[in-house]
N, C-alpha and C positions, 0 to 999 in steps of 0.2 A: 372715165365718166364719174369719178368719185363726186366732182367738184358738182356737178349736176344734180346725182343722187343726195347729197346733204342738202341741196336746197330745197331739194322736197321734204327729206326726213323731216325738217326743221319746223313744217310749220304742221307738222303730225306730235309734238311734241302737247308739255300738260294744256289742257285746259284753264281754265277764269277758276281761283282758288282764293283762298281769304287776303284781301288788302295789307299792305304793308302796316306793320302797329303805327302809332306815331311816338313811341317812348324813346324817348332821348339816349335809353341804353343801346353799345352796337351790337348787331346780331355776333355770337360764339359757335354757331355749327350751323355754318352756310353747305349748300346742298348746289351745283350747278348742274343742269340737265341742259344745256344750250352751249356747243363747242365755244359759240363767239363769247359766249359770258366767262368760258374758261380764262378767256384772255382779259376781260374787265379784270376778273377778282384776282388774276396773278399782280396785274399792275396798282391794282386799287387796296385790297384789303390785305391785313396782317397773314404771313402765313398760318397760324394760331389761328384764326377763325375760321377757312376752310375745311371742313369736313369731305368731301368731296368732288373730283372735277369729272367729267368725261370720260370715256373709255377712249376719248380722241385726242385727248390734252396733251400725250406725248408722242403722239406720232406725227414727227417733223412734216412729212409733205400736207398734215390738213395744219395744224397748230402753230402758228407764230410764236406762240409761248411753251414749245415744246421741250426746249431746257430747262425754264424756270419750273416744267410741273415734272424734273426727274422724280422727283422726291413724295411728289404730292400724292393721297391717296384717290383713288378714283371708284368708282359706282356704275355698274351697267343700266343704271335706271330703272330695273323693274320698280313694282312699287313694294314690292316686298324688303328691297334693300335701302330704298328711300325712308321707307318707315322704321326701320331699325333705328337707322340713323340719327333718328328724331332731329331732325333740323327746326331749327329758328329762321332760316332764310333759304324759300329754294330759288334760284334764278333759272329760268327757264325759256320757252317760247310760245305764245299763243298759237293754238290751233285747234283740232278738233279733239274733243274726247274718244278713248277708247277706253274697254275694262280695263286695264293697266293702269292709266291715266287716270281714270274715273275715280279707282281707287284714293290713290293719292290726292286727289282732290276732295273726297272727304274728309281727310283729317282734317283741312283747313289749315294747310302751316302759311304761315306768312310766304307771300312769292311779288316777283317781280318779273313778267315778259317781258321779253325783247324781241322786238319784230327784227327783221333781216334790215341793219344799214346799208341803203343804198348811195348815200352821200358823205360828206364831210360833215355838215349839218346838224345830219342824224348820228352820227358819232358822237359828236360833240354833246348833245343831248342825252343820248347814255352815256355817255362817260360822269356826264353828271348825274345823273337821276340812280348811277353805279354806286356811286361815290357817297349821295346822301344813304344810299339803304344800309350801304355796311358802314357809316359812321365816319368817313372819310373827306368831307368834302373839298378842305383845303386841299391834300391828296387830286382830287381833281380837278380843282380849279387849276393848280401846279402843272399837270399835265396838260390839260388845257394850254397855259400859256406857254409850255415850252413847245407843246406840237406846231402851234402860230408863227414862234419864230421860225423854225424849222421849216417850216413852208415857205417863207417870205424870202429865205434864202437859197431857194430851188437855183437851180443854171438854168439860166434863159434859153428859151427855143424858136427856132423862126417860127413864127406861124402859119397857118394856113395848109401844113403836109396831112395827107389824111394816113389812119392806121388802121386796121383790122382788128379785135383780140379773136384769132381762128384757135379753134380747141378742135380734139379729138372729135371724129367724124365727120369735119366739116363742119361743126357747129360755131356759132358766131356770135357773139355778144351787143345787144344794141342798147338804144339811149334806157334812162329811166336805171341805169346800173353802177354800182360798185366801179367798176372799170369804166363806165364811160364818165363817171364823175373825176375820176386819175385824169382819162387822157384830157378831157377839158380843162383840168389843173395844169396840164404841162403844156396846152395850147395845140392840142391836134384835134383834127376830126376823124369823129367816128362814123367810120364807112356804113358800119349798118346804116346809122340813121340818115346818110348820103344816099342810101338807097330805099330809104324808107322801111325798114326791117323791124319786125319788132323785137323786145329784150331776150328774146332765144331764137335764133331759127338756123339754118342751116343751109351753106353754100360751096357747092360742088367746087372742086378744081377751077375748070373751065373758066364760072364767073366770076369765084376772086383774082383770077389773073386779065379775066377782061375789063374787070372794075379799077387795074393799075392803082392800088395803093401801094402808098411808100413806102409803110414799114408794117410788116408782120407780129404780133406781140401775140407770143406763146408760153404757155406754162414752160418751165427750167428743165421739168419729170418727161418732155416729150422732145428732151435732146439723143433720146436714146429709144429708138425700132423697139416696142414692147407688145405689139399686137396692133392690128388691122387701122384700131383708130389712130394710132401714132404713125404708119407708117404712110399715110396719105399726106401728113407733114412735111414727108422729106421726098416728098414729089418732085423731077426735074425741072418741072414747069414754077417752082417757085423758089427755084436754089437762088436767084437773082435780086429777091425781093429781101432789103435787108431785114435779121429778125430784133425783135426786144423779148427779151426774154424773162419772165417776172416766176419769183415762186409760187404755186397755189396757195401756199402758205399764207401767205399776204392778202391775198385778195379774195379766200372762200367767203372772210365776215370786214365786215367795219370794225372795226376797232385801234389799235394803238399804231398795230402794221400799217396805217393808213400811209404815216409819214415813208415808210422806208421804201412800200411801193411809191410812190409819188419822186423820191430822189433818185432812186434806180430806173424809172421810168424817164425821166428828167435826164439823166446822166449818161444814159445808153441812145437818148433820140442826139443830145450835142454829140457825142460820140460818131454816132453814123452820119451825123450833117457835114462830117470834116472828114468823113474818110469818103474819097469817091469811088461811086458805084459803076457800074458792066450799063450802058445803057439798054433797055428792056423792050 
């Protein structure tokens, strides 16, 4: 349930702290407090301006830029380590204040939240507004338009097959999400919202196999019996249903990983449309 638990941390993160300068100089000791921002500033800014990522930056199952940050130094976030730091630019997340938070928000350093991307849209929008803070912006436009081709080129999918994203406990993923904005890219529908669900809830066994969807799409981490919520995955009642298998990696935040889930998602539904299935 990591992937669950950071979507709450996320919006427990700093507070409304002083407005980005508008000086033409780029920020030199960027501060990130927002996993997903780890992955803006790896692809966006000079390594040299980083001052800090994540305690999460290189742990491969949450961080899609978890090789790019071997090297990079990282911050637990209190505010006592923040302030040392003296950052010029924290990148963080809107939410509520706490003394920790509170603190840091008085010093007033330059910052920039990032609300949770739920779309390609809204990537696209921080990638830019990433890009202007740390003095980049060509840098994102670049990325920008190579992500565009890179989508335009997906393997076509029949339409109309509905998918699941079932996670640990039987929890489910519905419209309004990160994943269901993927499967709409790659032309499936999303079962929750087939059954009217909303963007979390959770369905026992029983009804995702009475709801007969066509493909399965699980995290990679739950190909392997790790405890109670994985092992309801590998229930005989759904050995038949074929899986898609994505990394958490990719789809805890919006960011650059947008493309790689969308082509793996893409690649593995042509894949199971040509291999035939056990009828169910």
């Amino acid at each position: 349930m990591r992937k669950l638990l950071f979507a709450v941390a996320a919006f427990a993160c700093v507070g409304a702290t002083a407005p980005l300068p508008k000086s033409a100089a780029p920020p030199k000791r960027i501060v990130s407090l927002n996993l997903c921002a780890d992955q803006y500033l790896l692809a966006l800014a000079d390594p040299g301006q980083i001052t800090a990522l994540t305690r999460f930056a290189r742990d491969p199952d949450m961080s899609a830029g978890a090789r790019a940050a071997t090297h990079m130094p990282m911050t637990r976030g209190s505010a006592e380590d923040v302030i040392a730091l003296e950052p010029d630019l924290i990148v963080a997340a809107p939410g509520r204040r706490n003394g920790t938070r509170a603190a840091i928000a008085k010093q007033h350093y330059p910052t920039l939240d990032l609300s949770p991307a739920e779309s390609y849209d809204a990537i696209i929008g921080q990638i830019r507004d990433v890009a202007a803070a740390v003095g980049h912006r060509e840098r994102g436009e670049a990325m920008i338009r190579r992500m565009n081709a890179e989508l335009a080129a997906l393997p076509r999918v029949r339409s109309g097959r509905v998918a699941a994203y079932y996670q640990r406990r039987g929890y489910m993923t519905g419209t309004g999400t990160l994943i269901d904005d993927l499967m709409q890219r790659v032309g499936l529908i999303n079962l929750a919202g087939k059954l009217g669900k909303p963007a979390l809830s959770q369905l026992s066994i029983e009804q995702l196999v009475a709801a007969h969807p066509d493909y399965l799409i699980v995290e990679s981490a739950t190909e392997r019996v790790r405890d109670q919520g994985t092992e309801m995955l590998h229930h005989p009642a759904l050995r038949d249903i074929p899986r898609i298998r994505l990394p958490q990696a990719w789809t805890v935040c919006g960011g650059p990983a947008y493309v790689e889930a969308a082509r793996s998602l893409a690649e593995q539904v042509v894949a199971a449309q040509q291999t035939p299935t056990r009828a169910r």
